[in-house]
N, C-alpha and C positions, 0 to 999 in steps of 0.2 A: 559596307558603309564605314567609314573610319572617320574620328574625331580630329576637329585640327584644335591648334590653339586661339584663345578668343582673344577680339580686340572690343577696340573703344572706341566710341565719335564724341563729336562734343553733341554738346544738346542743343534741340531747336528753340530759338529767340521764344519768350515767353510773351502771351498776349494779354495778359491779364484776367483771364476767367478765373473764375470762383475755384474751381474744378483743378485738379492737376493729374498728370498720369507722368511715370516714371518710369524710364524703357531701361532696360539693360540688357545688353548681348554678352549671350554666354559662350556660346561653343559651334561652329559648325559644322555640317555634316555634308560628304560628298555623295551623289549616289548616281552611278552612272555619268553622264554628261551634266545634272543638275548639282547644284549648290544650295544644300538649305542650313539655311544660317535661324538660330533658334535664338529669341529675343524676349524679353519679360519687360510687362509692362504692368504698373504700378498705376491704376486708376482711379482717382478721388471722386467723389460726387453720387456713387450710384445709393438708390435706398431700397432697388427690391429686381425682384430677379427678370423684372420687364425691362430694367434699365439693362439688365446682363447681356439679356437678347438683343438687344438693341443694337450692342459694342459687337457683339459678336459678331450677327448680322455683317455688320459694318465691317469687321476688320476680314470675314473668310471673302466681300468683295474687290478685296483688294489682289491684281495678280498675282500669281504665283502665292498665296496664301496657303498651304498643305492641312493647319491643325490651329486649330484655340481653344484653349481652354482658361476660362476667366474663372476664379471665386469673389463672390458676395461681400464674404464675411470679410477678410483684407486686403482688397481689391484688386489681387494680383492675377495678373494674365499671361502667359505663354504662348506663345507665337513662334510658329516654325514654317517660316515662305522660302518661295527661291529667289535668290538674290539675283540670277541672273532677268528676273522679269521686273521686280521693282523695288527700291532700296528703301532702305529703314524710313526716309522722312514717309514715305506713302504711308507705313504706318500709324505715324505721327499723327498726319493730317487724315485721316479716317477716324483716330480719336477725336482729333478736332473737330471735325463734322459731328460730331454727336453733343459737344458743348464745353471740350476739354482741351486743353493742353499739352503737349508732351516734351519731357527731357530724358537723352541719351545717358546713360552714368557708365560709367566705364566695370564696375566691381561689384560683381553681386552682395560680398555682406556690406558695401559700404551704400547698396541699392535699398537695402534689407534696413539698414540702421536711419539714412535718411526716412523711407516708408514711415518707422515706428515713431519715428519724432514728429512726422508730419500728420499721423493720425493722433500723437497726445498733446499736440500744441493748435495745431491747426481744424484738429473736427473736434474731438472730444471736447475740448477747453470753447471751440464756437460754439458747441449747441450749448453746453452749457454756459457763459453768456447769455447767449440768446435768452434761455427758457427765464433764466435769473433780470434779464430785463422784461421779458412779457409778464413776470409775476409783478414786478415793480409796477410798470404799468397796469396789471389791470386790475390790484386789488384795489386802487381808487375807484375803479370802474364800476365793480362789485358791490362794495359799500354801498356809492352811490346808486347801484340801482337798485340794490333792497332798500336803502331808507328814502325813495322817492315821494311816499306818500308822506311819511313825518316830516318832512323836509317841506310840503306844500303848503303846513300853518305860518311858516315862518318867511320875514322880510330883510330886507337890506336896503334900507333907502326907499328905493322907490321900486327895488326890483325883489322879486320872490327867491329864497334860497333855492326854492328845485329847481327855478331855471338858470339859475348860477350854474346850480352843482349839473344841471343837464349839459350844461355848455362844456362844462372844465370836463364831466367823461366823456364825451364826442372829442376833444382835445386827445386826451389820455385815448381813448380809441384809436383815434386815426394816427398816432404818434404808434403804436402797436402793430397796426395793419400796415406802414409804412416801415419800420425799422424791421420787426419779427415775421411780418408775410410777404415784403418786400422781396427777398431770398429766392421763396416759389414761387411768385408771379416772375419772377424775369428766368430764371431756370423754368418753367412752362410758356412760355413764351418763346424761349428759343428753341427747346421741342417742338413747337407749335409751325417755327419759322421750316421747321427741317421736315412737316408732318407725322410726328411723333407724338405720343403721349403717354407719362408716367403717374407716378400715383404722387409728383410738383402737381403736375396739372389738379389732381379731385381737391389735393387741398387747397391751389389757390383759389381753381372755380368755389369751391365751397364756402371757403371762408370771406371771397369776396363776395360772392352774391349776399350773403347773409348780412354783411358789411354796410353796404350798399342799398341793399333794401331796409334796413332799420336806418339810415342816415339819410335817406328822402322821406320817412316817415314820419322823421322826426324833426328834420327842416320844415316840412307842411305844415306839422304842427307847430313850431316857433313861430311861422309867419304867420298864423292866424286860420287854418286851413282846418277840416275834420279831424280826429285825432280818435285813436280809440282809448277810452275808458281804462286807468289801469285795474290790475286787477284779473279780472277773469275774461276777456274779450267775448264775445258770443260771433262763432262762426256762421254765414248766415248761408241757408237755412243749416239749423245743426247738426251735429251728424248723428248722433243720437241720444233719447234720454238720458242713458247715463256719461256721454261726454257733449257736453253742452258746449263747448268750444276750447275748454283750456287747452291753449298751447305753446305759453310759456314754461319755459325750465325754472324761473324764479318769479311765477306768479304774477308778470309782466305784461302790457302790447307789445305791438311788433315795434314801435317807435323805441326798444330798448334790444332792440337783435345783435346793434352791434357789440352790446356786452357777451353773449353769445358767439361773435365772431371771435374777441379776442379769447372766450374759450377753449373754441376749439382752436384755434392758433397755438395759445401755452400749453394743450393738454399731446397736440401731436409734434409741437417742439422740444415736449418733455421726455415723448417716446422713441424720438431721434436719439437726444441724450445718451436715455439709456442703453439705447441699442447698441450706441459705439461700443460705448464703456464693456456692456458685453461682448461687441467684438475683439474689443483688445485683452478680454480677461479669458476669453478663448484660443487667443493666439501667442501668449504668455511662454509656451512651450519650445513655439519655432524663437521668440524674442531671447529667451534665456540663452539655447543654442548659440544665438547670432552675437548674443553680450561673452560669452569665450573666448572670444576671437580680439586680441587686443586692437588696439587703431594704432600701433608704432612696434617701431623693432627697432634693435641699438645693433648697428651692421659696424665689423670691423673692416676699416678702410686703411690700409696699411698698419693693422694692430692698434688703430686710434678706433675707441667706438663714437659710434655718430650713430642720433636717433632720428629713422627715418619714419615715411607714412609704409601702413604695411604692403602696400601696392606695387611700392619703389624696388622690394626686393626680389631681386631673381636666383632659380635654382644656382646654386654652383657659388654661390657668397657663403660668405660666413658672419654666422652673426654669433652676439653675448646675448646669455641667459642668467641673469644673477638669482640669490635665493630669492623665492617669494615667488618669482615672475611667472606671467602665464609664458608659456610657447607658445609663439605668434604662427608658426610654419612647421610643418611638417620637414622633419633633418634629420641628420645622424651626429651621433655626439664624437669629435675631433677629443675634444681633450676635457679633464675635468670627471671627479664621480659625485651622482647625486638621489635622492630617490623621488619619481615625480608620481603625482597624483590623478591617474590615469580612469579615478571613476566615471566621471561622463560616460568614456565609449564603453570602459568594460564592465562596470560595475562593480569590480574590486577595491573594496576599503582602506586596503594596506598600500603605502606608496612602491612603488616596481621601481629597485636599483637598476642604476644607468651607467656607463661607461665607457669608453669609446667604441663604436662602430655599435650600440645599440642606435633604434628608433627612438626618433622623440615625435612624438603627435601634436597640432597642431590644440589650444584649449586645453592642453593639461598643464598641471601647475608643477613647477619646478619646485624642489626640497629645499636642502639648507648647502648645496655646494654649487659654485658653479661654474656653468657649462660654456664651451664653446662651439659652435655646428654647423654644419655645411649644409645648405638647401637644399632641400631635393625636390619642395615643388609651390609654383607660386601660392597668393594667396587664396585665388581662387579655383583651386584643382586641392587643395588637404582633405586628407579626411573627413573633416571637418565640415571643410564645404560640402563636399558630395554625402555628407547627413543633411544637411538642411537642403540641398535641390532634391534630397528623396523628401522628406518633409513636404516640402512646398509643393513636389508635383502631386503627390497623393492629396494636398487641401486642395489642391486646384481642379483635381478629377471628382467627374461626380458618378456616383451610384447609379444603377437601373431606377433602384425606388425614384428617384429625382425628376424622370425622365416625364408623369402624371402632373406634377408640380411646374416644369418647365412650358407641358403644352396649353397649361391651362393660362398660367398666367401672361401667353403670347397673346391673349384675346381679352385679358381679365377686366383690362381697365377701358377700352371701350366696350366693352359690353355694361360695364357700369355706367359709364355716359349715355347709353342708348339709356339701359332703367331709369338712370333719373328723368330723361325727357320724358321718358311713357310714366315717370310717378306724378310729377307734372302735369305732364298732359290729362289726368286721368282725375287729379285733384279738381284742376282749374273748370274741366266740361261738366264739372258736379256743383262747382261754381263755389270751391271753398278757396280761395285764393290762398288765405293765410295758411292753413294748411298744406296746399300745395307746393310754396315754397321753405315751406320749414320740413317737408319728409325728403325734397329735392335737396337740398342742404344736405340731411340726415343721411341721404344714402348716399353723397358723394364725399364727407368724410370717416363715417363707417365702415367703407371698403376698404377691404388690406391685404395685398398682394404681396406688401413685406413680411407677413409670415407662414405665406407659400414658399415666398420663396428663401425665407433663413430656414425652413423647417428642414432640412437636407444639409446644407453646408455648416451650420452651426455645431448638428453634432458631427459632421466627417472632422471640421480642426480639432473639437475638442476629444476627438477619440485619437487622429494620428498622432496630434501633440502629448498625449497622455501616452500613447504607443512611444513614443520615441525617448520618455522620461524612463522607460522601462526597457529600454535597447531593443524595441521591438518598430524594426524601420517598414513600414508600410509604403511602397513605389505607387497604388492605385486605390484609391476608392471603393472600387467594386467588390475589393478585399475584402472589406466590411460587413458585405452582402452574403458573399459567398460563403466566408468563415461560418455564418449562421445556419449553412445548410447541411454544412461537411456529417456526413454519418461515418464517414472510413479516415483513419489515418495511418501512413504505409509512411513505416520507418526505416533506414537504413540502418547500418548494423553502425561502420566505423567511424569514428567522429561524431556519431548522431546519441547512440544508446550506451557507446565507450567514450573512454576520456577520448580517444583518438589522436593518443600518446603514445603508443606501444613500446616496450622496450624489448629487445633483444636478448631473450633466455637460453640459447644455444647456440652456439656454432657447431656444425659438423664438417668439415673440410674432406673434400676425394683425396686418394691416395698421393702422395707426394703436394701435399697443397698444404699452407701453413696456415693455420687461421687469419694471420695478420692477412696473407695474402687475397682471402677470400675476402674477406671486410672491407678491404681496401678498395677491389677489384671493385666488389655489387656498390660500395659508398659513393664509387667517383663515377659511376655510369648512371647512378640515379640525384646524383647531387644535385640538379637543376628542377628534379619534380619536388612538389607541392605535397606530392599523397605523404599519411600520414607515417608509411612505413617508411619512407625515404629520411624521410627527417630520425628518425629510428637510427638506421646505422648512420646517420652525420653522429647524433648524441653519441652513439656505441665507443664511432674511431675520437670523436674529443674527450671522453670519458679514459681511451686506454691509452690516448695521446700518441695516437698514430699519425704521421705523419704522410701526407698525398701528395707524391710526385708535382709537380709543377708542371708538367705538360701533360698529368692526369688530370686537371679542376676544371677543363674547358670542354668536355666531351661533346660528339655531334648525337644528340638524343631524341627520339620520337617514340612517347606514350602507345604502349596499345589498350585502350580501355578493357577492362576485364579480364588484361593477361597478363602487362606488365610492361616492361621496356626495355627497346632496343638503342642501345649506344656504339659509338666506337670509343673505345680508350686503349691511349698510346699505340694506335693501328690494328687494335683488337677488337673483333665486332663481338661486344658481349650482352646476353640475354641474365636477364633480373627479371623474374615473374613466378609466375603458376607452374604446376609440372606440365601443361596441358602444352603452355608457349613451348618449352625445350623438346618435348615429344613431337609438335607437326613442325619444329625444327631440323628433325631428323636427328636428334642428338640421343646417342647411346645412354640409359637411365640405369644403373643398379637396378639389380631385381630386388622384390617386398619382403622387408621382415619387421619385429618390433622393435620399437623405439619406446622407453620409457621417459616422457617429461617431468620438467617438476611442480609439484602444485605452485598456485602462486594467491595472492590474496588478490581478492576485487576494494575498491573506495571503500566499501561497506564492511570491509573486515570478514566476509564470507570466503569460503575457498571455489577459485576458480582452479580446473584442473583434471577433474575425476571425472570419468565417466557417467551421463543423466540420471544413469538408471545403477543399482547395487552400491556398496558400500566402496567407501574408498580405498584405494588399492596401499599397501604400504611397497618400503622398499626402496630402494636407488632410485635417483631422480632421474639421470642422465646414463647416457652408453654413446658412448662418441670412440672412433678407432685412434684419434689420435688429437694430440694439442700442440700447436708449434712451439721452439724451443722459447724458453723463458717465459713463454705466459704459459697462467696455472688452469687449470683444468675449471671449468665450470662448477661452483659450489654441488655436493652432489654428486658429482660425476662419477659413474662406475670404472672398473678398472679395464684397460684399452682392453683386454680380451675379453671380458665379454660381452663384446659387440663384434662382428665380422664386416669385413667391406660391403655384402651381398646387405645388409641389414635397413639400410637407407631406403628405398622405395617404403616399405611397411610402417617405416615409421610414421608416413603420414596420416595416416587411418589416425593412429594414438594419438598422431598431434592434434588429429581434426577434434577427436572426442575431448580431446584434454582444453581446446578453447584455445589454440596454438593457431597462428599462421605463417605458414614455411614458404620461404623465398628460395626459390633453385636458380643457382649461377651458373651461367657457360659463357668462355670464352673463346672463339673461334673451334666452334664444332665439339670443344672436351668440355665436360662435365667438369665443374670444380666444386660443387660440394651445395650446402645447405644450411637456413640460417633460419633458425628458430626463434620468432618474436610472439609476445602476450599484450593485447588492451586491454586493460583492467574496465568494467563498468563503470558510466559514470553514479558520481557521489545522488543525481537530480533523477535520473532513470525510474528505479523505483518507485518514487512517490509520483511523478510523473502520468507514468503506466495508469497506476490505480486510479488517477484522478481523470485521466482518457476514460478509462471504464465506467467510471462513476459517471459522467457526463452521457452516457450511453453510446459511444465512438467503439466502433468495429477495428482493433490495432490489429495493423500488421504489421510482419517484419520483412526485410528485404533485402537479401544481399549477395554481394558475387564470391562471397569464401565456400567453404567448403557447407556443405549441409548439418555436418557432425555440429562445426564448431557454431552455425548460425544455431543451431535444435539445443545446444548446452544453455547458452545466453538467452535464449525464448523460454527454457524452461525456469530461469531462475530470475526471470522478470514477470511472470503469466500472460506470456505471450502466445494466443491459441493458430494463430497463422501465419505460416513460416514460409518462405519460397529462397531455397537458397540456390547456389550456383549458377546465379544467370549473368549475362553480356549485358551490356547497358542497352541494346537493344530489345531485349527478351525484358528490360524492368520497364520498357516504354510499351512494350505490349500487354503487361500484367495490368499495368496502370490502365489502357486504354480499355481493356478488358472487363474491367471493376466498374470503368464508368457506363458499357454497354451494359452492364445488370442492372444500371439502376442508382450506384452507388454514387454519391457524392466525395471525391477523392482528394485526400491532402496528402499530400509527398512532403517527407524532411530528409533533408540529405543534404553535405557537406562537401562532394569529391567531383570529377570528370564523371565519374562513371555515374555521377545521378544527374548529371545535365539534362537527358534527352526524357528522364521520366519526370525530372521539374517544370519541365515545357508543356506536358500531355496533362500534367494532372488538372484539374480546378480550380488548383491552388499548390503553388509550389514555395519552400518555406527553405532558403538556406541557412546552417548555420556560418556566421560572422566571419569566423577563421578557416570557411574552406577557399578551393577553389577559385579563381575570377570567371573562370565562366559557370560555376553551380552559381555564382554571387549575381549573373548579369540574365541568367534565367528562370529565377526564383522571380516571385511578386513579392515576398516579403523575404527578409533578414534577418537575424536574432544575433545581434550583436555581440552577446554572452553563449556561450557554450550551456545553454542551461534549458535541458529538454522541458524544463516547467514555463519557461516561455509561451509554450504551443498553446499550454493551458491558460495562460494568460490573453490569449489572444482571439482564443474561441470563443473564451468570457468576456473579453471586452467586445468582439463583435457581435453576438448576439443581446449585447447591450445597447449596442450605438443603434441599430435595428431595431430595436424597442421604442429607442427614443425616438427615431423616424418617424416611425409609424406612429406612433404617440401624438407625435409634431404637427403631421401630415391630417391627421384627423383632427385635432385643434383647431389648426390653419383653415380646413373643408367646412366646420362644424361650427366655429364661428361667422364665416361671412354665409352659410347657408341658414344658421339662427338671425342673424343682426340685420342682415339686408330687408328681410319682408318686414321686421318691426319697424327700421327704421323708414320702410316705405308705408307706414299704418295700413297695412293689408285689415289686422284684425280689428283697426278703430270702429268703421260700421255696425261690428257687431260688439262693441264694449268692450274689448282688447285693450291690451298697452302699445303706446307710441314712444320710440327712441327719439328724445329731440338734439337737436346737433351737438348740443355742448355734452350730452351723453353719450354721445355716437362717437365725439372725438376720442373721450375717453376710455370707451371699450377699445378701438382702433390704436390708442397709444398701450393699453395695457396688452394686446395680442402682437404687439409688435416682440414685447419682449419675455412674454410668459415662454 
């Protein structure tokens, strides 16, 4: 499956609904004979995760649909169909059947930035409106319906102040129920048109019926007609001694319910409100990311700068970066030196000097000099970007826990509508009329399936978002889940528990071989890999400033995981690995003697070097047979005789114990020598470890070096399980192995070689700077080289879990409390009744606790 590059359409003519959704195509994918083109769609309108089912429903009916995954919390949805069955408007209008709109945007952050302004201008700033006119309106309402009786001594003319002031709140009502419920009556309505129903529907049903039936109560009575008594009504016959009928919320008849209506209207337009507000204060995280990214670049167009949209520029331009400036694009720096402020991705405080042919990242801020630089990739493939599509896919995947939440709430809300009929029904054949439509009320704006269904996604944004402020990139959801179970975590050695920096502390060259020559040789056969020893001898030969052939930098090279690599250079097929590659090479090896290393320090100032176990050995660091002419001997180094040629094999034992990893060169069949590298531990390791322990995590270590040197590093971290010398195969067996006992298993590893155990584990965690494919294997990322990450992430998922479950019980434990009260199950026996303007309000507060 390989990625192309993404386009753009224009967007479909707008129809005017309330509702908007926002598509953008990102990237497709080919597979086989099929095209699946992956598209995000930005959806306004929904308030609870029946509305989610709905879209979704709706959009996997669409052909060639493969995947959706929609979130709640900022309505964004992912779609990945085949394009050869039906093209993007079908998804469009599949939103549209559900009550919405759709437009095509060409740019994910410019999709991303429209979204955030459309949710703080257009929802946020509506509800509130909204709630700010229904309070306007109805505290006339209110007044007047508590002072209805003071109000009844008093005249005007020829007419009575209460029925003035009756008139003008029936006004102020229905001016309420029109402007403020007007919203859910026509969004339930067109659910209604499609045979849908959401939790528009309980409220407009609720809040009209209540509406409606105090506004012909209360006409009958203006005309001259029965009218009940204000005050305390008596239900007839009553339902028992000690509830004699009250069934007003403010001590009212029913000829005043429409105050009651507008109640519940402000109390669950208030709890809209708040919701947003909380959705956008939970999505703050992915919002800061997307504000990094400037909206313009100053491109030079024949050395004239012109400031274009960021969209406009393509890799292979050159743009200006003046001081101050964010970088718009991921580039390399042409001309110009400066230091840019790279904490976003890495967390480093200190600005990182720049220079030509350095990287410059996309959202980091340029110093005090400036720059010129060449593209190297639009604006929607930076770095940059592809944080926020990890971001975004992880808020938009959901958890297992979620999965209770989702099936319940596929039925929630007609099952509601059936209870109210049978609360109804059950009132009315008892022959309490007014009661029956005031518990009918009550339990259809009570019910709340919005906090089933935020009780899951709210905390997944606020947990990924909070992950990613801490360079901690979460790809899925279920991450969150898992993390909570993990009892094992199985660490690699280099890169992971080392800086996985290694520098080169000996060279040994075979007879007639010059150091330069050895360096050179193993430099330009591995100069194309990634692993961390490769990078090792590039620093070595720019450090002695050796110079590599010109038709040495191109070499034809293919990794052997767990052994090393083969190349040809300048028509030399040479082997850079283990002794293990050069021996089933058939290559002639010295026979074993000792070799003395030299100590060397760890981050921590400790000595790496000596043997686990006895005191530290003194003496000559080094025994090498010889040094090429003009460069000087290895600090250290003992005198060429006492070392013999035969001496090289044995050395490796000492280098193993000493925490040494020895690289063996051949080229075309001869043995050319051996080159002694050290990782110091990382500075994060230790404190790390103990805090794995603390947490009660089973560490292990894992790695393909030699055993000595893996048993040195475990003993001076307390690390109790060791598994060294294995194939990357043999570390996907270990892994699978762990999980056959029982174990719940987290992998950290950085390299090729921990690809295939990142796949198997439970959880697989790459570090930032290894690898692309340990990067495209892992479920999560750590952007920082900082093994205390892990701990961070275990804490934070067995928190978000907390919250879930927390959530989830809340969500269960209220509408399982509030529905039988508000249906007066225990009035008969002298029980409390929830009446609807209280029903509202528990219903607006569970939205957002």
């Amino acid at each position: 499956m390989t990625a192309k590059s993404s386009f753009s359409r224009k967007g479909i003519p707008e129809d005017g609904s309330e509702a908007e959704a926002c598509c953008e195509t990102e990237a497709s994918l080919e597979s086989g004979s099929k095209t699946l083109q992956q598209i995000r769609l930005q959806i306004q309108g929904m308030h609870c995760a029946g509305c989610v089912a709905r879209v979704e429903k709706r959009l996997r009916a669409v052909p060639g649909v493969a995947e959706v995954e929609i979130s709640l919390v900022d309505g964004h949805a992912r779609v990945l169909w085949d394009t050869s069955q039906s093209a993007p408007e079908a998804l469009a209008e599949a939103v549209q059947q559900c009550g919405y709109r759709a437009q095509i945007l060409p740019d994910q952050l410019e999709a991303l930035r429209r979204a955030f302004a459309h949710r703080e201008i257009q929802q946020v700033a509506w509800w509130r409106r909204r709630f700010l006119l229904a309070l306007v309106l109805l505290g006339p309402v209110l007044a007047i319906t508590v002072g209805a009786d003071w109000l009844a001594g008093f005249t005007w003319g020829q007419f009575s102040l209460d029925r003035l002031a009756g008139w003008l709140a029936w006004v102020l009502a229905s001016c309420l129920q029109v402007y403020v419920g007007g919203p859910y009556v026509s969004a339930s309505l067109q659910q209604l048109r499609r045979r849908t129903v959401t939790m528009d529907s309980l409220v407009a049903l609720g809040s009209t019926v209540a509406y409606v039936a105090g506004t012909v109560d209360w006409w009958v009575g203006q005309l001259g007609g029965p009218a009940p008594a204000p005050g305390r009504p008596e239900l007839s016959p009553p339902l028992s001694p000690a509830h004699p009928g009250s069934d007003s919320l403010l001590g009212h008849g029913l000829g005043m319910h429409f105050a009651e209506a507008g109640l519940i209207l402000t109390f669950v337009t208030l709890g809209y409100w708040l919701e947003h507000r909380a959705k956008g204060r939970a999505s703050q995280a992915l919002r800061r990311l997307v504000e990094l990214s400037p909206l313009e670049a100053t491109l030079l167009r024949e050395g004239q700068p012109e400031v274009v949209p960021l969209e406009a520029v393509r890799p292979g331009q050159t743009i200006l970066i003046r001081p101050g400036e964010k970088i718009p694009l991921d580039a390399q720096v042409i001309t110009g030196i400066s230091a840019v402020d790279q904490s976003w991705l890495t967390g480093e405080p200190l600005p990182v000097p720049k220079q030509p042919g350095d990287m410059l990242l996309a959202g980091t801020i340029n110093g005090s000099g400036t720059l010129t630089a060449r593209v190297l990739r639009a604006a929607g493939e930076t770095a940059l970007a592809q944080v926020i599509e990890l971001v975004r896919h992880a808020q938009e995947s959901k958890p297992p826990l979620s999965r209770l939440a989702d099936r319940v709430v596929a039925w929630f809300v007609p099952a509601v509508l059936v209870l109210a009929v049978g609360v109804f029904a059950a009132w009315a054949a008892a022959g309490h009329w007014t009661m029956a439509l005031r518990a009918t009320v009550a339990v259809l704006v009570a019910a709340c399936p919005c906090a089933l269904g935020l009780a899951t996604p709210m905390a997944v944004v606020m947990a990924t978002g909070r992950a990613a402020q801490q360079g901690i990139l979460i790809k899925d959801a279920a991450v969150l889940e898992t993390v909570g179970r993990v009892d094992t975590v199985v660490l690699d050695k280099t890169g992971t528990l080392t800086e996985g920096k290694p520098r080169v502390v000996a060279l040994q060259p075979a007879p007639g071989v010059s150091e330069e020559e050895l360096l050179i040789i193993a430099c330009s056969a591995a100069r194309l890999s990634t692993h961390p020893l490769a990078q090792a001898l590039a620093a070595e030969v720019q450090q002695r400033h050796l110079p590599l052939p010109a038709t040495w930098q191109t070499p034809e090279m293919s990794e052997l995981p767990g052994q090393g690599i083969r190349a040809v250079v300048a028509g030399q097929q040479v082997l850079v690995g283990n002794r293990r590659l050069l021996a089933e090479a058939g290559i002639r090896l010295p026979e074993e003697s000792e070799l003395l290393l030299p100590p060397h320090e760890d981050a921590q100032g400790g000595i790496v070097g000596f043997r686990p176990e006895g005191p530290p050995r003194e003496g000559p660091s080094l025994a090498f047979p010889s040094h090429g002419p003009g460069v000087p001997a290895p600090s250290g180094a003992v005198p060429e005789a006492a070392c013999q040629d035969s001496d090289i094999e044995a050395s490796s034992d000492t280098a193993a114990w000493a925490g040494v990893s020895m690289l063996w060169v051949a080229a075309d069949g001869r043995f050319l020598g051996r080159i002694a590298l050290a990782d110091p531990l990382s500075q994060t390791s230790y404190e790390a470890i103990r805090q794995l322990q603390a947490l009660g995590l089973e560490v292990h270590l894992l790695s393909g070096d030699r055993r000595e040197v893996a048993q040195a590093v475990a003993n001076r971290l307390g690390i109790a399980h060791v598994t060294a010398e294995v194939l990357p195969e043999q570390k996907q067996a270990l892994i699978e192995q762990l999980r056959q006992s029982g174990r719940v298993v987290m992998m950290v590893g950085d390299g090729i070689n921990d690809a295939p155990a990142l796949a198997v584990a439970d959880l697989g965690i790459a570090i930032g700077a290894g690898a692309d494919v340990a990067l495209e294997t892992a479920q999560v990322v750590l952007v920082r080289k900082d093994l205390r990450d892990v701990v961070r992430l275990i804490q934070l998922g067995r928190q978000t879990v907390r919250i879930i479950r927390q959530n989830l019980a809340w969500a269960f434990g209220y509408n399982a409390a509030l529905l039988p009260l508000a249906a007066g199950v225990l009035v008969p026996w002298g029980g409390p009744h929830v009446p609807p303007a209280a029903a509202a309000a528990a219903m607006a507060a569970s939205d957002i606790c």
